[in-house]
TORKOL-4160 file (C-alpha; in steps of 0.2 Angstrom, whole numbers, padded with zeros to 4 digits, m for minus):
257
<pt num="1" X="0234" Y="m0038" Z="0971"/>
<pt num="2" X="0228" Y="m0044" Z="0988"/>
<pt num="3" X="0228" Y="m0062" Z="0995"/>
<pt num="4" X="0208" Y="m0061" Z="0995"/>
<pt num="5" X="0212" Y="m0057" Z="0974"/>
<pt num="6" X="0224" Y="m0070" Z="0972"/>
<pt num="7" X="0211" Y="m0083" Z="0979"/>
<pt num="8" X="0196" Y="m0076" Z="0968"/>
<pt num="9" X="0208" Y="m0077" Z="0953"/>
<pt num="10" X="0214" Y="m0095" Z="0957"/>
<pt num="11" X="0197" Y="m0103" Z="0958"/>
<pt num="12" X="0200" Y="m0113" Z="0941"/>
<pt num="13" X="0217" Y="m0117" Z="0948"/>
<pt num="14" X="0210" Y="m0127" Z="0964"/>
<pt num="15" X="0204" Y="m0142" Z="0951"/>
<pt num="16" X="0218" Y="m0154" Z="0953"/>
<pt num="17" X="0211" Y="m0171" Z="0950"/>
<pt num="18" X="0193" Y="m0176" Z="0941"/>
<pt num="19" X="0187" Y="m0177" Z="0962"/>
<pt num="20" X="0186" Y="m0160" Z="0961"/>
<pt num="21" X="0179" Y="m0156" Z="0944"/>
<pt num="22" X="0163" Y="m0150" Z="0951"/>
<pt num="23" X="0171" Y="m0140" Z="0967"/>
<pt num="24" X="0175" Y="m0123" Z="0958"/>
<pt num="25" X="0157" Y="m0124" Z="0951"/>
<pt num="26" X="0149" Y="m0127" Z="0969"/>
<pt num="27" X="0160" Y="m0115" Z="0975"/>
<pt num="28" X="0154" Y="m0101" Z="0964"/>
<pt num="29" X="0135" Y="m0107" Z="0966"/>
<pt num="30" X="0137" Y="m0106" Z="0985"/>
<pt num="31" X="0147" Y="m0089" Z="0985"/>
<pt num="32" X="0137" Y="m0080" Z="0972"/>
<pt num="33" X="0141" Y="m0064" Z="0964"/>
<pt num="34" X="0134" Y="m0055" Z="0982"/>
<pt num="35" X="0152" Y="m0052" Z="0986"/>
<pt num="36" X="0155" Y="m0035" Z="0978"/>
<pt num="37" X="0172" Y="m0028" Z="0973"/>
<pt num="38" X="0180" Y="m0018" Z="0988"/>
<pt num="39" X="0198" Y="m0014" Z="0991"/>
<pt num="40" X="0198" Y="m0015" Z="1009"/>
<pt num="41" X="0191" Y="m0035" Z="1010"/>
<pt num="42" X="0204" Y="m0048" Z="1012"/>
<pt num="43" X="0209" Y="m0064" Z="1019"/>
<pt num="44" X="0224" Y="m0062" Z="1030"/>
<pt num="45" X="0233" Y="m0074" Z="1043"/>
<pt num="46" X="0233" Y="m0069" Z="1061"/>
<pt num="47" X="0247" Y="m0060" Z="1065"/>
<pt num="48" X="0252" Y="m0068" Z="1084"/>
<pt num="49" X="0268" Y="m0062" Z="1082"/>
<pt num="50" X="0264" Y="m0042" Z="1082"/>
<pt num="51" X="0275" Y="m0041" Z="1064"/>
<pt num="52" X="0262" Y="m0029" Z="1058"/>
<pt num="53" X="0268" Y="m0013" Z="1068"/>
<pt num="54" X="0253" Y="m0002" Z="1062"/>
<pt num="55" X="0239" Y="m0015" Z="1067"/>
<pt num="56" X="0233" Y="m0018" Z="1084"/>
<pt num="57" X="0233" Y="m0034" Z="1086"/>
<pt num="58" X="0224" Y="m0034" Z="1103"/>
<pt num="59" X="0208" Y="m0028" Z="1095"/>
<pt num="60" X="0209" Y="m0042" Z="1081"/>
<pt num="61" X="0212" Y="m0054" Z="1095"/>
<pt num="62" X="0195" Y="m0049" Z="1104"/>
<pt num="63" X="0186" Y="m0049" Z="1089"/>
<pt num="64" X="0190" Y="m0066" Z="1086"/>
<pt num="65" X="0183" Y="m0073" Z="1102"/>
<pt num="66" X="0166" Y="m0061" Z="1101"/>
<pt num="67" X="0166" Y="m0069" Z="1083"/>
<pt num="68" X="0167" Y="m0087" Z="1089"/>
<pt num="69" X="0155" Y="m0085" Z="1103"/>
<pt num="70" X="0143" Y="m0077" Z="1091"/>
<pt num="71" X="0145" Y="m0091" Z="1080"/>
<pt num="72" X="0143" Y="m0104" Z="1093"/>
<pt num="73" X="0128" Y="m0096" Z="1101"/>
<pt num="74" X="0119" Y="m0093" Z="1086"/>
<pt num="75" X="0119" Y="m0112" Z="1083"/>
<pt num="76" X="0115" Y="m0118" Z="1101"/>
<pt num="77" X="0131" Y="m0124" Z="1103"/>
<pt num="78" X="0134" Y="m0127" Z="1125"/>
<pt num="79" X="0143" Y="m0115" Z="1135"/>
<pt num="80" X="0154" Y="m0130" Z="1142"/>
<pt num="81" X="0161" Y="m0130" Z="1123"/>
<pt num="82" X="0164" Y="m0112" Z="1121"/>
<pt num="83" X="0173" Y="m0109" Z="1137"/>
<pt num="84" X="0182" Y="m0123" Z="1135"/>
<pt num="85" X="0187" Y="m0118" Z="1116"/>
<pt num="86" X="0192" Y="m0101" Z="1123"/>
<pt num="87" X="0202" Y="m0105" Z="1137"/>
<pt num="88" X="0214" Y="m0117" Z="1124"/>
<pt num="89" X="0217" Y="m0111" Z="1110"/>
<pt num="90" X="0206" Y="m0095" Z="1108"/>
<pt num="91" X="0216" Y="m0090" Z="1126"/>
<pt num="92" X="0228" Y="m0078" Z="1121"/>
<pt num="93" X="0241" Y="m0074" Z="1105"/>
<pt num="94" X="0252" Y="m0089" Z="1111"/>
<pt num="95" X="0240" Y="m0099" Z="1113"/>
<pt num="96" X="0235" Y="m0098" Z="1095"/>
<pt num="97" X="0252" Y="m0096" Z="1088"/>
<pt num="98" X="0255" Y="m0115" Z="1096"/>
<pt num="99" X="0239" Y="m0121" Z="1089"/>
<pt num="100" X="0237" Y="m0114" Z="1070"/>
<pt num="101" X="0255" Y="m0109" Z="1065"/>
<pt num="102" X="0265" Y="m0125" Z="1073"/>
<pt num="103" X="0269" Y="m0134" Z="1056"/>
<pt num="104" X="0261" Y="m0129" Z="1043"/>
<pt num="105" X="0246" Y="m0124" Z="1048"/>
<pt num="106" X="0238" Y="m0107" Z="1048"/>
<pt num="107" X="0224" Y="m0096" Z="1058"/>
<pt num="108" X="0215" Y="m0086" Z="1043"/>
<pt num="109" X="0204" Y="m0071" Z="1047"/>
<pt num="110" X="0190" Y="m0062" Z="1033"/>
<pt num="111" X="0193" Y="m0043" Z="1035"/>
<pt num="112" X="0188" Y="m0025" Z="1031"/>
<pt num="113" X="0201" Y="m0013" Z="1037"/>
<pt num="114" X="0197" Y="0003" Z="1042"/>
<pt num="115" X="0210" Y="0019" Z="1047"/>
<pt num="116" X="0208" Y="0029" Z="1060"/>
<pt num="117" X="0217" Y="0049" Z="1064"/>
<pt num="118" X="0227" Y="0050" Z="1079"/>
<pt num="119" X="0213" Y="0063" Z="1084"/>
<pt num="120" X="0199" Y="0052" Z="1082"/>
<pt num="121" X="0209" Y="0038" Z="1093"/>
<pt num="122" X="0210" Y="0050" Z="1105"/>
<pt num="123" X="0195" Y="0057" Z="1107"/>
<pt num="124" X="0187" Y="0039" Z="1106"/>
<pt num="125" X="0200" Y="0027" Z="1118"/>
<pt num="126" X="0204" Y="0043" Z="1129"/>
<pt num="127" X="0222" Y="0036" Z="1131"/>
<pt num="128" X="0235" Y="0035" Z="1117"/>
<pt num="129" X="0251" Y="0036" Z="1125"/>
<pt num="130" X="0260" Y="0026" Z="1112"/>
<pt num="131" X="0251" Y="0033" Z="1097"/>
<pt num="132" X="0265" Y="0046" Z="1094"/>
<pt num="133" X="0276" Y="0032" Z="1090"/>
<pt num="134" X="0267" Y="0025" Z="1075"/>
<pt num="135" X="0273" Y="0029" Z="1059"/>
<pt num="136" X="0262" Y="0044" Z="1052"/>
<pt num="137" X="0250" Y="0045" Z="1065"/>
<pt num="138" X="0239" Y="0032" Z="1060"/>
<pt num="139" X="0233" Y="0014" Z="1064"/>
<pt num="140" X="0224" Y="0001" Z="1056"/>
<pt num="141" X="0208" Y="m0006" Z="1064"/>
<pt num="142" X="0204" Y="m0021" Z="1055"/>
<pt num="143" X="0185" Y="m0024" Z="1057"/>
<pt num="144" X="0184" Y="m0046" Z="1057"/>
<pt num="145" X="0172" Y="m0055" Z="1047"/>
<pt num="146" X="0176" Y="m0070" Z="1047"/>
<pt num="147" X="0188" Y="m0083" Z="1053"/>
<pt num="148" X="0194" Y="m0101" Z="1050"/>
<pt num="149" X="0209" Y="m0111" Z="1058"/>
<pt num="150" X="0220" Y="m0123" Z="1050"/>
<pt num="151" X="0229" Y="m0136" Z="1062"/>
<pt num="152" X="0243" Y="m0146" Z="1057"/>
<pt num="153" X="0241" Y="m0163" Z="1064"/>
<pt num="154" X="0256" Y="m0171" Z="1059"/>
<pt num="155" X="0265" Y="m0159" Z="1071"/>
<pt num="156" X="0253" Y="m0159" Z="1087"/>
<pt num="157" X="0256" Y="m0173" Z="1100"/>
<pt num="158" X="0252" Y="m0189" Z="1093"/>
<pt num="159" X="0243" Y="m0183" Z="1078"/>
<pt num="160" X="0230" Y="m0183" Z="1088"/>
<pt num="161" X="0215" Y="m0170" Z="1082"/>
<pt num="162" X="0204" Y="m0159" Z="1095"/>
<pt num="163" X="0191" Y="m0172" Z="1097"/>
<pt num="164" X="0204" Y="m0184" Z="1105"/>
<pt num="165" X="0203" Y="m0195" Z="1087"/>
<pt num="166" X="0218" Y="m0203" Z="1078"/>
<pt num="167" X="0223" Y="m0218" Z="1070"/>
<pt num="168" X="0239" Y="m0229" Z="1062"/>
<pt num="169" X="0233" Y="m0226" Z="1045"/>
<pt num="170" X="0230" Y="m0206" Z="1049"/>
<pt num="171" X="0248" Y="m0204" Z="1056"/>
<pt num="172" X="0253" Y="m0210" Z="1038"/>
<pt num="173" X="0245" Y="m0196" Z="1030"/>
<pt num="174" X="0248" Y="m0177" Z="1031"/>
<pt num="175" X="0232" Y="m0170" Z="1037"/>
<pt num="176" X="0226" Y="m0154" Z="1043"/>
<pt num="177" X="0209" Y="m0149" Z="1053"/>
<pt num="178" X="0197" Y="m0136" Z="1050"/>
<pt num="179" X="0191" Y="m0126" Z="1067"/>
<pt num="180" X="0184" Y="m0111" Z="1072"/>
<pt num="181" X="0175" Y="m0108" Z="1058"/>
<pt num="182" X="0163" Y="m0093" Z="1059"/>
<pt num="183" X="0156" Y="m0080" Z="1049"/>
<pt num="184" X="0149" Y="m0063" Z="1057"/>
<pt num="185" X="0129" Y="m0063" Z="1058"/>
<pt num="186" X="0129" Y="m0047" Z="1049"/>
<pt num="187" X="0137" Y="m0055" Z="1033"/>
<pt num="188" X="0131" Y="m0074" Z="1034"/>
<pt num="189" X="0124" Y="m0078" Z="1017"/>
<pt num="190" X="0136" Y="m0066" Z="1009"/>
<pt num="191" X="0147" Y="m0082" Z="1001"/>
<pt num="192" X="0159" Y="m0076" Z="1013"/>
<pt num="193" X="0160" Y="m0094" Z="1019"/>
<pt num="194" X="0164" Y="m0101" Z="1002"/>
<pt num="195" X="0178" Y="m0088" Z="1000"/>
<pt num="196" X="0187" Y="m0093" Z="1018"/>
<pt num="197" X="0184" Y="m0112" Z="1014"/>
<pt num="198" X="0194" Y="m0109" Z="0995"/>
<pt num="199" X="0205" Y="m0102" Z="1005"/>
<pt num="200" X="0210" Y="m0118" Z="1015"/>
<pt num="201" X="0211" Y="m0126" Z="1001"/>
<pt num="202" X="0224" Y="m0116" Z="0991"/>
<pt num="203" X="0232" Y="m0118" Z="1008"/>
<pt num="204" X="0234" Y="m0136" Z="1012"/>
<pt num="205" X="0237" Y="m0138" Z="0994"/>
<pt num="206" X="0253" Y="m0127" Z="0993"/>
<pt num="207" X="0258" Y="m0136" Z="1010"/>
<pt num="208" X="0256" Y="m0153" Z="1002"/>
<pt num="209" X="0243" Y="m0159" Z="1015"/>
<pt num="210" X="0235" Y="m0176" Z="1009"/>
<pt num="211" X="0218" Y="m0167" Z="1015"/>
<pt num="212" X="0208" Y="m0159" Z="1028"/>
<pt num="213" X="0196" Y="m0165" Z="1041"/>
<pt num="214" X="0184" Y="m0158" Z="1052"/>
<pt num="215" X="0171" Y="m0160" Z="1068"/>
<pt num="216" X="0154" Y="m0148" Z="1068"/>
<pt num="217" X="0139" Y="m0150" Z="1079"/>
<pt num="218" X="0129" Y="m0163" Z="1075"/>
<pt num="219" X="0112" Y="m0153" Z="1075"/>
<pt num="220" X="0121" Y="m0140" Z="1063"/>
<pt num="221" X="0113" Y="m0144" Z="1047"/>
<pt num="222" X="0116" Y="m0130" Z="1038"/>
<pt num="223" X="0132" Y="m0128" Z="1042"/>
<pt num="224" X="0134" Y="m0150" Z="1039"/>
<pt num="225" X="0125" Y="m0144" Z="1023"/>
<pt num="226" X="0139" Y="m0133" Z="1017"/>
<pt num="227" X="0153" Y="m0141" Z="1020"/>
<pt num="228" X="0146" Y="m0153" Z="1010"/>
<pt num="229" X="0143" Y="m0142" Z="0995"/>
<pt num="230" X="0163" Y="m0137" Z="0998"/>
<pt num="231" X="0165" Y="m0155" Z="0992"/>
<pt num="232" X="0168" Y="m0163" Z="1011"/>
<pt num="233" X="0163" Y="m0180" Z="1016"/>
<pt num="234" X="0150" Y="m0184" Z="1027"/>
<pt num="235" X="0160" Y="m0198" Z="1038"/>
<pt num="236" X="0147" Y="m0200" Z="1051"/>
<pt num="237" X="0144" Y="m0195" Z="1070"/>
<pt num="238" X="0153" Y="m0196" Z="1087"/>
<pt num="239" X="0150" Y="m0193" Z="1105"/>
<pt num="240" X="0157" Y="m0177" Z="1113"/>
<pt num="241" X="0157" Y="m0178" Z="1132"/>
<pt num="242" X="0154" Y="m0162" Z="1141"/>
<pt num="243" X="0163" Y="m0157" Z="1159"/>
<pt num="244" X="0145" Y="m0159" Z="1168"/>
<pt num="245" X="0144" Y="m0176" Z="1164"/>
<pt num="246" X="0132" Y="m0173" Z="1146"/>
<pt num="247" X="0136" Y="m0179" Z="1130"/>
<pt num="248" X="0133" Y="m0169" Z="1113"/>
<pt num="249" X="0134" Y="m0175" Z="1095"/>
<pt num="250" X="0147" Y="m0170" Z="1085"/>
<pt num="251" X="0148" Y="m0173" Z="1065"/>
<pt num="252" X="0164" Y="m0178" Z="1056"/>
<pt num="253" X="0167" Y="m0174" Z="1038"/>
<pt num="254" X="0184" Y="m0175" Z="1027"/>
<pt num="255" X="0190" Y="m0169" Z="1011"/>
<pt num="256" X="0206" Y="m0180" Z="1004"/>
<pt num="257" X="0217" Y="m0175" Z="0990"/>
């Protein structure tokens, strides 16, 4: 059974107080039965540290940046964010290894994997001088739908989240932020979303966080819209201040335990 079974199976299992009664049931009216039974989706962590012999982890890695710049263009976001956003924590393996799996955090990707002859990498890369040292001649290609960050905040400086926002009573708590969200244009409305977000939650659960926050564009309704229906907060709005002096606004929501 795959992680992306064990999560569909634990849906009912996600209900831990009378808060979230009504979750599983939004969840399932958001994710709909368009997700159809296939062996080769899952949700997987990222895997900074190259564990996972027969994967190239170079190819997930740039598909994770073309996904987040897809994501962010698609919703207007400014190119002073996304450069910014790529040259942090979206940099390099490290970079995201010191971001999303300090503590207990965790970098989650939506996948479809796909196998490839040592014939047909050679025809299509023109090199593969290091094929002929991979077990059976073959290599996973993992084609990236969709991705979502965890971030433990009680174990980056300060507690302070990527918005540059703490508090007393936060440092209190053990909480988590959401990021990097996106979902790959050529599967958006395929409850995809729903699925990464259970996800997060069966994750910050089992890590004991006291709940998960999270900052989105301000003009992103739909996305705002959906988070909601996840069981987030609306908590209001704050000011982002780009490098060329220009100031965006940035919506704030929070789901507590």
């Amino acid at each position: 059974e795959t992680f992306f079974d064990t999560i569909h199976h634990s849906n009912r299992r996600l209900v831990m107080s009378t808060k979230f009664a009504g979750l599983e049931k939004r969840m399932s009216a958001t994710a709909g039965d368009s997700i159809s039974p296939n062996s080769n989706i899952d949700i997987i962590p990222f895997d900074g540290d190259g564990r996972c012999e027969n994967v190239d982890l170079d190819h997930d890695l740039n598909q994770i940046r073309s996904l987040f710049i897809d994501g962010m263009r698609v919703n207007n976001a400014p190119d002073d964010y996304i450069q910014k956003s790529l040259q942090s924590d979206l940099n390099d393996a490290n970079s995201m290894k010191e971001t999303y799996f300090s503590g207990d955090g965790t970098f989650l990707m939506l996948v479809e994997d796909e196998e490839f002859d040592q014939e047909q990498l050679d025809i299509s890369n023109s090199i593969s001088r290091n094929i002929s040292n991979i077990d059976s001649s073959r290599r996973r290609r993992r084609s990236v739908n969709g991705i979502v960050g965890l971030s433990d905040l009680s174990s980056s400086e300060n507690g302070v989240d990527s918005n540059g926002t703490s508090s007393e009573k936060e440092h209190r708590k053990k909480l988590c932020e959401l990021r990097r969200m996106s979902i790959h244009s050529s599967c958006r409305r395929s409850g995809y979303g729903a699925k990464l977000i259970e996800a997060c939650l069966c994750h910050a659960k089992k890590k004991q966080f006291d709940g998960i926050k999270l900052y989105t564009g301000g003009w992103m309704d739909a996305a705002i819209d959906f988070y909601i229906k996840m069981g987030f907060e609306d908590k209001g709005r704050l000011d982002y201040n780009n490098s060329d002096g220009s100031t965006v606004t940035i919506a704030h929501l929070e789901l507590m335990f």
